[in-house]
N, C-alpha and C positions, 0 to 999 in steps of 0.2 A: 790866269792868262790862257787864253785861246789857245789850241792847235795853230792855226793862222799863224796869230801873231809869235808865236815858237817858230817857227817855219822864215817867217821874214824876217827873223833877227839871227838865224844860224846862214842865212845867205845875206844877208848884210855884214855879217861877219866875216863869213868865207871868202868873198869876193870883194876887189880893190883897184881900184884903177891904176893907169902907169904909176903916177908919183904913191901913190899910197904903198904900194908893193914895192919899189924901189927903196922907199922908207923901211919895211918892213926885213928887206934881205940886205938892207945896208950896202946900197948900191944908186949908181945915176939912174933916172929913166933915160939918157941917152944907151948906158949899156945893155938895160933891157930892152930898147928897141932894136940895139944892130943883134943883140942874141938872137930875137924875132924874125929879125931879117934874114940871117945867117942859118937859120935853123928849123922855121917856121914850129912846126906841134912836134916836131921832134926833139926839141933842145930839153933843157932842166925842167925850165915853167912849163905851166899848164896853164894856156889862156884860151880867151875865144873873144870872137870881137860880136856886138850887139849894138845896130844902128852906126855903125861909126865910132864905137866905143870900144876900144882893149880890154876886157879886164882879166884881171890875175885871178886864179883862185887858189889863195894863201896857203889854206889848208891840205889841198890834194899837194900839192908840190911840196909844202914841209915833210909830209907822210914820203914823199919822191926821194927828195934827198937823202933824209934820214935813211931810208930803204940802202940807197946808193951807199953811204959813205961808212952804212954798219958792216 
């Protein structure tokens, strides 16, 4: 296996869109938007939006939490 393709399977991994993250923290994506709204990059998650696209990324914000709630 490539560099490369190691590389676009650790960000295919990391990164999720609303419904997929919302799956992932056992939540609506309605709550993860008003969070978003409410909170913008300051809330729990850790998102960025690309073309018109939200995405979560899983990873950094599990590492957040855990941080948070040790």
């Amino acid at each position: 296996v490539s560099m490369s393709e190691k590389i676009k399977n650790i960000y295919i991994d990391r990164w999720a869109n609303e419904k997929e993250a919302a799956d992932h923290w056992k939540l609506k994506p309605s709550t993860l938007r008003k969070r978003r709204s409410l909170y913008g990059h300051n809330g729990m998650e850790i998102w960025t939006k690309i073309n018109g696209r939200v995405l979560y990324d899983l990873y950094s914000t599990d590492q957040k939490i855990a941080k948070e709630t040790a």
